[in-house]
C-alpha positions, 0 to 999 in steps of 0.5 A: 543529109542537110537541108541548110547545108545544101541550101548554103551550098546553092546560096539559097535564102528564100522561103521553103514552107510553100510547096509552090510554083515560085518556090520550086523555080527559086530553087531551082534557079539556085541549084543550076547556078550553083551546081555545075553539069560536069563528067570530070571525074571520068576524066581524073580517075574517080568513078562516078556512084549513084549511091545519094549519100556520096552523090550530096557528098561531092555536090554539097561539101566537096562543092563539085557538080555531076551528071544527070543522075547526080543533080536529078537525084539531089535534085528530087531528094531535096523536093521531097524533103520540103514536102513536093510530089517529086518522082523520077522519069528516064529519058531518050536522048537525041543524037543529031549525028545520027538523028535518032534518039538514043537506044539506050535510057540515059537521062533522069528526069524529075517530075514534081505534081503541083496543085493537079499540074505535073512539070519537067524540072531537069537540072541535070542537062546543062549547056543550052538545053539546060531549062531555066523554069519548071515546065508544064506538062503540056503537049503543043505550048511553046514555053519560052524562057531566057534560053529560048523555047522550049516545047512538049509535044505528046504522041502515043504516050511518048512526050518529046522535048525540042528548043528553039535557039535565037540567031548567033554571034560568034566573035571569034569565026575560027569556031564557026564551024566547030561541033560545039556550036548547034547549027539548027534554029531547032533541036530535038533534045530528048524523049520520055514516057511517063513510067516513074522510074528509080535509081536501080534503073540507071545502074547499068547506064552509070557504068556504061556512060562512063566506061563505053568508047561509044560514049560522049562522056568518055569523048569529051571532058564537059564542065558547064554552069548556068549564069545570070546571063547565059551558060559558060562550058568547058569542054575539053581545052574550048571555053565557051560562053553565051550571053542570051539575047545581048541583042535582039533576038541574038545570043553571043557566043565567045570561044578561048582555046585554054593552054594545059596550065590554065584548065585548072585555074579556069575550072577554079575561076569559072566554075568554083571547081577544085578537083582532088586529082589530076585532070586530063582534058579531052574533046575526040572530034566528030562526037556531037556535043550534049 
């Protein structure tokens, strides 16, 4: 466990004395540029652990990404090592589908303590929902960030996470219709009590996201990276990648359907991934898209 190594591995040369608001975004930053939100290893024969000293292993010296509870851990592991008031939430996330949150607590939050100000800093959602700031801890503000606006609202303990997207440009209309699209303005992403959790509390979720036919990641193979400019994915054979805001108050989004031979190649490329074994793609229509 390395500061300066996982620090070289986000490509981050700042500052890292002061346990403020700049610093935490700069890092932050770094890690979601650097560190992809990906499932592949459900989809290449590995099983996905929990145990920190594997996970820093795979992220930072393997150069791979990982779920939630992979870049929420680092993530917080690393904050507390600079000297932040870092703890771990869990959250419900949102099915459009069947509009409803989700039963079970699948998502791991990390919550960082600044002089009196709680944030939301989640590095672990990845495609549009992925926030690109810290969030204050505030029911009813809309917070807007290059993504779009985010906001928190809170009810009876409960705090709710929603976004709001721009309008859309799709070049190529064939993917007009695709279940990778988001089709509302407006999207429910998540919900959370305020119980600080741990890692044991998501033992029995790591195996079953990665096992269940129920679940998304065994749907659909996911690999996606935030830009300076937007968010690039890879789900299944489908490239996507959204620039925001390439006009006013309109994001472009651009698909490419991928042949076999170019996964690989585009994993490399696009996301400085190399896996160790063989991956095969899937994408199971019908299931919504994270």
């Amino acid at each position: 466990m390395n500061l300066e190594e996982y620090f070289a591995r986000i490509g981050y040369k700042g500052p890292t004395e002061k346990q403020d608001l700049e610093t935490l975004t700069d890092i932050f930053q770094h890690h979601i540029r650097a560190v992809p939100f990906e499932n592949l290893s459900i989809h290449c024969g590995e099983k996905i652990t929990l145990e920190l000293e594997e996970v820093y292993n795979k992220i930072v010296r393997r150069k791979r990404g990982g779920w939630c509870m992979e870049n929420n851990q680092l993530l917080g592991w690393v904050l507390k090592c600079l000297g932040y008031d870092a703890s771990f939430l869990g959250a419900y996330v949102f099915n459009p589908h069947q509009n409803a949150y989700a039963t079970i607590m699948t998502h791991f939050l990390v919550k960082v303590v600044l002089d009196g100000k709680p944030y939301i800093v989640d590095g672990g959602f990845g495609v549009s929902y992925q926030m690109w700031q810290p969030m204050e801890l505030v029911s009813g503000k809309d917070q807007p960030q290059a993504p779009g606006v985010f906001r928190f609202t809170e009810k009876n303990a409960v705090w709710y996470l929603e976004k709001m997207r721009r309008k859309q440009h799709i070049p190529n209309q064939h993917f007009s219709n695709s279940d990778l699209l988001e089709k509302k303005e407006c999207r429910k992403v998540y919900m959370f009590s305020l119980e600080p959790r741990t890692v044991e509390d998501f033992r029995f979720q790591c195996t079953y996201l990665q096992t269940s036919p129920d679940s998304l990641f065994t749907k659909k193979s996911i690999c996606t990276l935030q830009t300076t400019e937007g968010f690039r994915a890879l789900i299944g054979w489908t490239l996507t990648e959204t620039t925001y805001n390439y006009k006013e108050n309109m994001d472009l989004v651009e698909f490419i359907t991928l042949e076999d031979e170019e996964v690989e190649k585009t994993l490399k490329e696009k996301f400085n991934i190399t896996l160790d074994r063989k991956l095969v793609p899937i994408n199971i229509k019908g299931f919504y898209t994270i």
